[in-house]
C-alpha positions in Angstrom: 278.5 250.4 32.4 276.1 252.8 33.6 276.7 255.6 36.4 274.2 253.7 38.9 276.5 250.3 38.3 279.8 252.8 38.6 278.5 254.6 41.8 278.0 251.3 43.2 281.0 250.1 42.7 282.3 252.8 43.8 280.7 252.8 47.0 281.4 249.3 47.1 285.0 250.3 46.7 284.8 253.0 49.9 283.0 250.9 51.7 285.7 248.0 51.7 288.7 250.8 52.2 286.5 252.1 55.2 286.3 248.7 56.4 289.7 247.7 56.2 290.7 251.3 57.9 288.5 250.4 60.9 290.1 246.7 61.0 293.4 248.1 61.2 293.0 250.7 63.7 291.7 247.9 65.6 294.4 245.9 65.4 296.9 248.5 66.3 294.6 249.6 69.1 295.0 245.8 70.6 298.5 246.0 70.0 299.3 249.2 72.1 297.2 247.8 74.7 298.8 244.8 74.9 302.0 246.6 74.5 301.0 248.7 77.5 299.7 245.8 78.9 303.1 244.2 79.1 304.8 247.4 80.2 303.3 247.1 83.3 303.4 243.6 84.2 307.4 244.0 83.6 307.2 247.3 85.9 305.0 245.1 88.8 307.9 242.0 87.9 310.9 244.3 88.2 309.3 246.6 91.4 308.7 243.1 92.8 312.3 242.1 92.6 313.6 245.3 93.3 311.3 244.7 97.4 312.5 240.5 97.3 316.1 242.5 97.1 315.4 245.1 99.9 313.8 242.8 101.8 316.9 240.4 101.8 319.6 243.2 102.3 317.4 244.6 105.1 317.0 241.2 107.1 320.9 240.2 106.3 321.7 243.6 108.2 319.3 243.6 110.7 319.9 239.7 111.7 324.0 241.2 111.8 322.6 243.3 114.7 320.6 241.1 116.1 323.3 238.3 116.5 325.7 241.2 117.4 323.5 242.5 120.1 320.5 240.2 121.2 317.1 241.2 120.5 316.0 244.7 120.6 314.3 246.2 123.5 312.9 249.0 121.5 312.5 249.7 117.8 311.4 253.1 116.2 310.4 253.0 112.3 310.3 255.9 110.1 310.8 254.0 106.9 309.8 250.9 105.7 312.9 248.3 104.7 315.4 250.9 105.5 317.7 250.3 108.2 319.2 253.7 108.2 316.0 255.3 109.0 315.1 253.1 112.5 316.2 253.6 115.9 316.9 250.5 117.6 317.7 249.9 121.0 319.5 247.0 122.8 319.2 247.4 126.5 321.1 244.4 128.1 324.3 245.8 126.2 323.7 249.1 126.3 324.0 250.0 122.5 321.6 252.1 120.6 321.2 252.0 116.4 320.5 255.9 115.7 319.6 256.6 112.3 322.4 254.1 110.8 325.2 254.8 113.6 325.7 252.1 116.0 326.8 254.2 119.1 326.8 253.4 123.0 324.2 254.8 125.0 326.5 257.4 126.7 326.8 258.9 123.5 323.4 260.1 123.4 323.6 263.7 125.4 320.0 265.4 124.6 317.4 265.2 122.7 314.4 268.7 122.3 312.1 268.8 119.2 311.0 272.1 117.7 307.4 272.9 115.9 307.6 274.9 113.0 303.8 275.5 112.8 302.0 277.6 110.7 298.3 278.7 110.9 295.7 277.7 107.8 292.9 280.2 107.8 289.5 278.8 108.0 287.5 279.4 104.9 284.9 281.6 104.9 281.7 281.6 102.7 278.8 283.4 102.0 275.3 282.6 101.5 272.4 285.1 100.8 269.0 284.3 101.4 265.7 286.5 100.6 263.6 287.4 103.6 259.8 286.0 102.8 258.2 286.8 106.0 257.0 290.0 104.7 257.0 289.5 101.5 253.3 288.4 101.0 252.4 291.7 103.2 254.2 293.8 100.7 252.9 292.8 97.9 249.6 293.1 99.3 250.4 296.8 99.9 251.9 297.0 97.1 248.6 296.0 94.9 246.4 298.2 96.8 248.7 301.5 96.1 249.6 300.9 92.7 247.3 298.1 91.2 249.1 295.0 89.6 252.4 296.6 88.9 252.4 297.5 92.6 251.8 294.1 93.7 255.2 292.8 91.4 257.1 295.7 93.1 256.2 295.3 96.4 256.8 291.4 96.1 260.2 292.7 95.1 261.1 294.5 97.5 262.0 291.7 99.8 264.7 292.3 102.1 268.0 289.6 101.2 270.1 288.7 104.2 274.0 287.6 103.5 275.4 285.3 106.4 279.0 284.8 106.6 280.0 281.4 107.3 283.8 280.8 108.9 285.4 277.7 109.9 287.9 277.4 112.5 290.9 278.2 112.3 293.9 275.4 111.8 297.3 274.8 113.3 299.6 273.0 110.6 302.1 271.1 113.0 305.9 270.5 111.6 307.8 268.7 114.1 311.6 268.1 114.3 313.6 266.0 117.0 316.8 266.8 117.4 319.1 264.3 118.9 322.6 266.0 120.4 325.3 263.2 120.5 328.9 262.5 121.6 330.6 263.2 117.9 332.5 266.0 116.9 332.3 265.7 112.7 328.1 265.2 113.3 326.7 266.3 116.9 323.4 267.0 115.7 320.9 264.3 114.5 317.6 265.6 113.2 314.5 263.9 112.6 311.8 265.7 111.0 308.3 264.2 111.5 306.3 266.8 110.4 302.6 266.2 112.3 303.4 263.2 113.7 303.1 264.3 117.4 302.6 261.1 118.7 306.1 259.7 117.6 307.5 263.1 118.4 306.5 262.2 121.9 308.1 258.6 121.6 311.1 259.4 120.4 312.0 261.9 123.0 310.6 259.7 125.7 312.7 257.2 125.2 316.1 259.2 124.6 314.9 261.1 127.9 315.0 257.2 129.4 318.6 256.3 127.4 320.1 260.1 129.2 318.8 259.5 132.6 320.4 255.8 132.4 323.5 257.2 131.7 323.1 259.3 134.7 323.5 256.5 137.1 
């Protein structure tokens, strides 16, 4: 056999082992993308059983009020499907569901909010820019003083300018309500809301409402 028929077997040979290297690296790469992709469909399956579930215990509770109560004449959400993190307010009986506790109105005795803001600094940037109104004059100058080396350093000599750029400065808002009631193992109630100044405003709006009634 002579070494041209060897060496082409032999590349035969590495050819076919390169080949069959590729084909199963292939293979395996389908394989741990299909693996992968049934990972995930089980994760949407199971995240979509665990919601069906939440949902169901949510509404069973919620429908326990309801029917308890009549319908609400307020609700206040801070979490969705959580029941422990609404206020809901029946008016005709005069009951109020705070945060999971199912209290009478009376119970509520004040309600304030604090702002524990902080202030971001504006960045600030700098830009330099070369002056060319005079630059053409200077190089002019430049040429006539010192010939053709002149006019290169007068044309240098161009003045730079750095602006400063700042941008306003910002106030980080981080609100909390605090809700006083009539209990002496948990008087305080806090809500925090961090920027959320709108329902901030709600919130004690409404209690403000719920103390005056109690008022009468």
């Amino acid at each position: 056999m002579s070494g041209w028929t060897i060496l082409g077997w032999i590349l035969v040979v590495f050819f076919v082992a390169v080949g069959i290297a590729l084909i199963w690296a292939y293979d395996e790469n389908q394989k741990k993308q299909e693996n992968r992709k049934q990972i995930r469909e089980k994760a949407v399956i199971r995240k979509m059983a665990e919601k069906e579930a939440k949902i169901s215990i949510y509404n069973t509770s919620r429908n326990d009020l309801i029917s308890k109560y009549g319908e609400p004449d307020k609700t206040i959400i801070f979490e969705e499907l959580n029941l422990q993190k609404e206020i809901i307010v029946f008016g005709k009986v005069n009951r109020i569901w705070l945060l999971g506790k199912d209290l009478p109105m009376s119970d509520v005795l004040s309600c304030s909010f604090n702002d524990n803001q902080r202030i971001e600094k504006g960045s600030v940037s700098y830009e330099t820019k070369t002056s060319t109104g005079n630059m053409a004059k200077r190089a002019i100058i430049g040429g006539v003083l010192t010939g053709g080396v002149g006019a290169v350093v007068g044309g240098a000599t161009a003045r730079k300018e750095t602006s400063v750029k700042q941008e306003n400065d910002k106030v980080i808002h981080d609100y909390t309500v605090i809700i006083n009631i009539n209990s002496l193992s948990e008087p305080i109630l806090k809500i925090p809301l961090e920027a959320d100044g709108a329902k901030v405003n709600e919130i004690v709006g409404l209690m403000n409402v719920i103390i005056n009634r109690n008022k009468e």
